[in-house]
C-alpha positions as CSV (number, residue, x, y, z in Angstrom):
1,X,86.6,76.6,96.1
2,X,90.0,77.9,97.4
3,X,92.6,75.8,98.4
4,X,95.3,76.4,101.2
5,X,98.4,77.8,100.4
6,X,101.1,75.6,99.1
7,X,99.0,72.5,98.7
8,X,98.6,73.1,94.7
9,X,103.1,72.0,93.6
10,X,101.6,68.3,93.5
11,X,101.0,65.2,95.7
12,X,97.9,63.5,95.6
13,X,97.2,65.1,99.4
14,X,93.1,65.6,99.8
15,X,94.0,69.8,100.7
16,X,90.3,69.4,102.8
17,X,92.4,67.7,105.1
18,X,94.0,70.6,106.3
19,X,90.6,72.7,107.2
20,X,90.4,76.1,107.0
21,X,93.4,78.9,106.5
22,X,93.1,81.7,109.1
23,X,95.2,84.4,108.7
24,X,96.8,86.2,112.0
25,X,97.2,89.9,110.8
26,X,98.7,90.6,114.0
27,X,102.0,88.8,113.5
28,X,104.3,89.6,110.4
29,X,103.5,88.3,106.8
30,X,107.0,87.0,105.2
31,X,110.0,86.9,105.6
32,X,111.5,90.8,107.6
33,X,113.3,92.9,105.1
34,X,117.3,92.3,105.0
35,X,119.1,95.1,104.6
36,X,122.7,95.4,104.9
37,X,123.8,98.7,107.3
38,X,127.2,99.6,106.8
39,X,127.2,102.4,109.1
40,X,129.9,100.8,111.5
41,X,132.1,99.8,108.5
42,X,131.9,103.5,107.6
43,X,132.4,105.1,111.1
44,X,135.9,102.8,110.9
45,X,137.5,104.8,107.8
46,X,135.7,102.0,105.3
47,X,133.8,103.0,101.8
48,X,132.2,101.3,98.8
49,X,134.5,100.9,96.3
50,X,132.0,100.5,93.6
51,X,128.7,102.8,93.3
52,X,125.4,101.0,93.5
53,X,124.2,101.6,90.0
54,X,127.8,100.3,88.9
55,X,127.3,97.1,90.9
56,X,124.0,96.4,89.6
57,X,125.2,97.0,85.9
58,X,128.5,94.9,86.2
59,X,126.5,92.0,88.1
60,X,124.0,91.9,85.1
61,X,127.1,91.6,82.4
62,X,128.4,89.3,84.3
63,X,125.4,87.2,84.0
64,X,124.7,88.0,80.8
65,X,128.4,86.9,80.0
66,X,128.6,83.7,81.9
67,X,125.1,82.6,83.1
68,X,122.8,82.4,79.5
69,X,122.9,80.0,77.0
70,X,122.2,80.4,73.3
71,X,118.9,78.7,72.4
């Protein structure tokens, strides 16, 4: 037997309570897709400062530096 979503992180809930999950395929599943535009920051002179693979390997030393623990 399935169970509806989310009922499984504990409680002692009966999850036949809540009936049957439908899904409506017409609407959206999750959460839309942020993505920052910077098109109008650009337009107005501005640029990155820092490339994206640069970013994404300084924010990883950073954690690596400052965010794990020795076991």
């Amino acid at each position: 037997m399935t169970r509806p979503a989310g009922t499984d992180r504990g409680g002692d809930a009966d999850w036949r309570a809540f009936g049957q999950l439908v899904f409506d395929v017409s609407k959206s599943d999750g959460t839309p897709r942020k993505l920052l535009d910077v098109s109008r920051l650009q337009a107005l002179g501005w640029q990155p400062k820092t490339g994206f693979r640069e970013g994404i390997a300084r924010a990883y030393a950073d954690y690596l530096q400052n965010f794990t623990r020795a076991a």
